[in-house]
N, C-alpha and C positions, 0 to 999 in steps of 0.2 A: 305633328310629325317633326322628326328634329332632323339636324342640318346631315346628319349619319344615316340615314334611313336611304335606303336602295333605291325607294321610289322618287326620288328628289329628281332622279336626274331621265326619269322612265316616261319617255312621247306619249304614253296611251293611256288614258283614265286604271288606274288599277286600285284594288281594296282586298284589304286583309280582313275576314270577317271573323267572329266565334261561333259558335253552337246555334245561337239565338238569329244569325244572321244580324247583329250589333255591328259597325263598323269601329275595327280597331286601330288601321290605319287607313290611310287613303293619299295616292300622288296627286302630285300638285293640277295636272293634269285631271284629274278628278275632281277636284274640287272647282277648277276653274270652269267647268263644263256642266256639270250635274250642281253644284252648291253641297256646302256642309247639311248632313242630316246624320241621325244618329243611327238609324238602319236603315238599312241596304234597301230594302223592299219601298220604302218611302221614294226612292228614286224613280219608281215605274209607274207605268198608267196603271189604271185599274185592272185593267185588262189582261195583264202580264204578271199583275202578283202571285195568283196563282201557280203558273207555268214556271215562274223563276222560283218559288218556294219549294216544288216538290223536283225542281232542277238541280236544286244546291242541296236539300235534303236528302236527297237518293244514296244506299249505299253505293252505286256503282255510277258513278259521276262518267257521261261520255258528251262530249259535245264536238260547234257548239250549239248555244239556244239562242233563238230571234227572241227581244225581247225591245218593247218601246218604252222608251227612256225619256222623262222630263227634263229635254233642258233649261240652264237657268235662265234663258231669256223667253221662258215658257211656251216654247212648242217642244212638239212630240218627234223622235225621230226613233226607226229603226238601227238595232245596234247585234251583232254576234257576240254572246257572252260566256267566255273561256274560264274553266274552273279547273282546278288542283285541291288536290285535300292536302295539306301540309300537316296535319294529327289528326286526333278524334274531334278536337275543338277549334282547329283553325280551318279556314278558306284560303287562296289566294283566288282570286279572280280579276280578267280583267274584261273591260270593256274595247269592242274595235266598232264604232258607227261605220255604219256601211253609208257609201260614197252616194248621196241624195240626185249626184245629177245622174246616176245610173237608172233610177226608178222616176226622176221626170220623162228623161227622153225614153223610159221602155214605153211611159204613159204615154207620152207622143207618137211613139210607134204603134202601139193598140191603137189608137185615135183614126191614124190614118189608113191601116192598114180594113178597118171598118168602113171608112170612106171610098175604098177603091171598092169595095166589097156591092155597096149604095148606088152608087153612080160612077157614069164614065166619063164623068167631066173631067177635061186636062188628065187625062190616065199618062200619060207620059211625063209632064211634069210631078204629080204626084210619087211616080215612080221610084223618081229621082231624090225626091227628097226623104223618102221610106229606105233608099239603100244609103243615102249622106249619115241617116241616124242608127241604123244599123251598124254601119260602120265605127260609130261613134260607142255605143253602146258596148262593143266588141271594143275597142281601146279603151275603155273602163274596166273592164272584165278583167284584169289583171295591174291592178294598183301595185306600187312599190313603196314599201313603208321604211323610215329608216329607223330601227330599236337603237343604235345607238351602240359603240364600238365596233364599228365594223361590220353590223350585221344588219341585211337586210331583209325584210318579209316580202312577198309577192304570195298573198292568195290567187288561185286561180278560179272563176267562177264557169258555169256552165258548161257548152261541147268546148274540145277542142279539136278543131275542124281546119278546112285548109283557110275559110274564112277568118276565124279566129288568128291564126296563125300568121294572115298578112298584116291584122289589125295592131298587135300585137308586137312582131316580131321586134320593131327597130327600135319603138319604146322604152321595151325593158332592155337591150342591151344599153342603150342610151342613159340610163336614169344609173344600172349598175356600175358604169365606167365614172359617169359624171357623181357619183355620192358614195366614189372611193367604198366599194362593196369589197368585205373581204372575207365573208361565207354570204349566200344567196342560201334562204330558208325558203322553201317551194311548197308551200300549203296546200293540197289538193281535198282538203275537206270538202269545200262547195264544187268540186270539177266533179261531171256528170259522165260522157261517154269520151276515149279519147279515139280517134281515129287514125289509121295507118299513116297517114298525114303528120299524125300531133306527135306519133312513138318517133317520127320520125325527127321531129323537130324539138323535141325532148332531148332528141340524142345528140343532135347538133350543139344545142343551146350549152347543154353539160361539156360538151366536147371544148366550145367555144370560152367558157370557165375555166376550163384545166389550162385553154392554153394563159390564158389573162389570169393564174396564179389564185385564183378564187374559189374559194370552199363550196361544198353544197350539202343543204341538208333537205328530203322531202319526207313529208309529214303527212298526215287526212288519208293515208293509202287506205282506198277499201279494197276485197277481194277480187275484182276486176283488174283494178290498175295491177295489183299484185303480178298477177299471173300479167299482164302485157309489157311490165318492165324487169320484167324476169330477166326478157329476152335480151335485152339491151344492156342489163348488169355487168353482165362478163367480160364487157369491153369497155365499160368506162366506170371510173373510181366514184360509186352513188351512194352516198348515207341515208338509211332512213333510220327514224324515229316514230312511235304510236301515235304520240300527239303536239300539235304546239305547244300546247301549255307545261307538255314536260321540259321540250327545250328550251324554254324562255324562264322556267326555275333551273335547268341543270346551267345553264349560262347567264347565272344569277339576272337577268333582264329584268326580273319581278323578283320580289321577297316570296 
């Protein structure tokens, strides 16, 4: 990779493939995280070859796809992996690992939540520490990534509910003011149901943007959201886009 290459200066593992799924380039970020190999498919468990092969093969590329990734300090971790067709012969994809302590402390919450299930020992204390992680879990559910000029990602995972919503709320404005955000990218791929609650707080959050001079783009819309921020369009200035990975090529982010 030379000193001119886009991905030099790119926060999140990314790779330029060919045909063969060969790696043609790859960010620095990628290399530090996964290790140099010569194809792409080499990076994944066994398990995942398959799934990622006829992923990136497909003529109609939609993502993204859960796929376990070898790090180089040899364990395994869960990762969403974003693709683009740039020709007939090129990839762009990137890789975004999903946040590990979200799926410890779910596993702590399954844990306990069996526990109360079992016995009624200490149920009141037990309670207590089932809604601490819950809460917790729910403040994870909405990570703030920074791409770099300006631009900021926030995937949103799961409901967004009024619980969500308190978890949540002071975080991302917090993270958007303090890491000088000057478009918010609002990924709703992994977002599940949203609630009168969440349309409501959507509108606020956008509102809250416009007045602190900062862009927005939302992305992952499936036909649901569609139709419930329909409503909400008419009164405040909302971009959307089909996918991340197109915005993150249309605003050169990735090669």
């Amino acid at each position: 990779m030379t000193s001119t290459s886009p991905f030099d200066s790119w926060p999140l593992p990314a790779y330029q493939l060919n045909n063969k799924l060969e790696i043609v380039e790859s960010s620095e970020a990628a290399d530090s995280m996964f290790g140099k190999t010569n194809n792409f498919l080499e990076l994944l468990d066994e398990g995942s070859i398959a799934k990622a092969r006829n992923f990136l093969q497909s003529s109609n590329i939609s993502g993204p796809v859960e796929l376990d990734f070898k790090f180089s300090e040899g364990n395994l971790k869960l990762c969403d992996l974003f693709c683009k067709r740039d020709s007939e012969f090129i990839l762009n994809v990137i890789v975004v690992p999903k946040d590990d302590r979200v799926s410890k402390i779910a596993d702590q919450l399954s844990n306990l939540r069996s526990r109360l299930q079992e016995t009624n020992y200490d149920l009141l204390q037990e309670k207590e520490q089932t809604d601490k992680l819950l809460q917790r879990v729910n403040e994870l559910s909405a990570p703030t990534i920074e791409l770099g000029e300006g631009n900021l990602l926030i995937p949103l995972f799961g409901d967004l509910d009024s619980a969500k919503i308190e978890a949540i709320r002071d975080h991302i404005l917090k993270d958007v003011y303090e890491k000088n955000a000057e478009t918010v990218i609002l990924d709703l791929t992994a977002m599940d149901k949203i609630s009168p609650e969440g349309m409501e707080y959507l509108s606020s959050l956008f509102q809250t943007f416009k007045v602190m001079g900062i862009g927005n783009i939302i992305t992952g819309i499936n036909p649901h959201h569609a139709k419930e921020l329909h409503a909400i369009r008419s009164t405040i200035d909302m971009h959307f886009e089909a996918s991340l990975a197109k915005v993150l090529s249309e605003r050169r982010l990735v090669n």
